[in-house]
N, C-alpha and C positions, 0 to 999 in steps of 0.2 A: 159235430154239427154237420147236418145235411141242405145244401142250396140246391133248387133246381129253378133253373129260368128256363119256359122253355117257348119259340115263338110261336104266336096262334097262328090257326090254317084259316083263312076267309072263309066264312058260312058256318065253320063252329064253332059251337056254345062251350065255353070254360068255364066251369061252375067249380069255386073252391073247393066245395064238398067232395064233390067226386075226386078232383084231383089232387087232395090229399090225402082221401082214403086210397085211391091208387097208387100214388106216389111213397106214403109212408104210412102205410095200413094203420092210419088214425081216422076217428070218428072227428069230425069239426063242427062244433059248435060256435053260438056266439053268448058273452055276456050282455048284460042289459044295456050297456052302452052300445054294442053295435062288434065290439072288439073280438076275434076271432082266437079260442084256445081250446084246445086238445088235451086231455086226460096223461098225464105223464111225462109230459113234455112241454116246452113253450115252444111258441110258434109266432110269425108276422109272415104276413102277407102282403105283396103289391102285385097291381095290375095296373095295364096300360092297355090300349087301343090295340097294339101287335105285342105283348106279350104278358106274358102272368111269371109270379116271383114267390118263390116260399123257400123259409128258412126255418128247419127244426133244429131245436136245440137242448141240452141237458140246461142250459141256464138262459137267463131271459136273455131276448134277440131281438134287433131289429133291421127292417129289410125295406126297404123302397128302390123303384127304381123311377126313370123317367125318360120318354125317349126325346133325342135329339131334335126331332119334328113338331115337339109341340108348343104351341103357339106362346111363348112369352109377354105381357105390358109389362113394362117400367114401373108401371103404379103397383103393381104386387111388389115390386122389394121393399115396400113401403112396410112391411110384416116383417122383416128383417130387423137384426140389433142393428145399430148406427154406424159401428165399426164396420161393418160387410156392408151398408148402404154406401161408407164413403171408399171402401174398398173399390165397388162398380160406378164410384162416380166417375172415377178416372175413362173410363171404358166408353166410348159412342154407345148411348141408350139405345138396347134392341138390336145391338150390333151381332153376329155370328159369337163372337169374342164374349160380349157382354151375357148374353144367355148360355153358355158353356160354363161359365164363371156362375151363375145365378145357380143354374141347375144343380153344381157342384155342389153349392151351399147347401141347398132346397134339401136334396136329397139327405145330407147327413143329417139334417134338421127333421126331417118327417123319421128316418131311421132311430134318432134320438127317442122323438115322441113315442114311438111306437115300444121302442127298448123300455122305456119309463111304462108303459102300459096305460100310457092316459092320454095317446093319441091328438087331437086337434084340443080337445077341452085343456089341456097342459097353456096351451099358446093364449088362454085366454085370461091365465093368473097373472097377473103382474111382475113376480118374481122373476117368470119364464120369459116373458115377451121382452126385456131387457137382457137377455142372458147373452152373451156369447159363447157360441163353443168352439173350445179347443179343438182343434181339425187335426 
């Protein structure tokens, strides 16, 4: 497995494409869904405001990240299973604490999706949107 995170420069343009074909001399495409995969390998991808995220791999992967600065509501963990909503009730909503903890979740939940290869459409099957995952 290869990760590279690496932080953007203000005024430049980070286009997945290029930077995985520089990164790991793969061509990147998308499927019809929108889903990002390369010839030989599996791949995820995450970006953020100040940094881009890619993970190659011999077997499927998933990679998200998210940075510290951005903006959290309360009413997004409402997409959360119950148990991780009552997990953060204890926490002052929107607190430093409370989004640390959200994020935490967030992340391995988009990481999940992405691993499954069915991205956001997964969260919108029933099965999933109940699901807790084991951390």
């Amino acid at each position: 497995m290869r990760i590279f995170i690496v932080e953007k420069s203000k005024g430049k343009i980070y286009k997945s494409e290029s930077m995985v074909r520089t990164l790991f001399n793969y061509e990147l495409s998308h499927d019809e869904d929108g889903a990002p995969y390369v010839e030989g390998a599996y791949i995820s991808i995450s970006d953020t405001k100040n940094f881009w995220a890619c993970s190659v791999c011999d077997h499927p992967i998933g990679i998200d990240i998210e940075e510290a600065s951005r903006t959290v509501k309360a009413a997004v963990a409402k997409r959360l299973h119950k148990d991780e909503r009552a997990y953060l009730s204890v926490l002052t909503e929107e607190s430093s604490e409370w989004k640390e903890e959200f994020l935490s979740i967030w992340v391995k939940k988009e990481a999940y999706m992405k691993l499954k290869g069915e991205g956001l459409k997964m969260e919108r099957r029933k099965e999933y949107k109940y699901e807790h995952l084991a951390y």
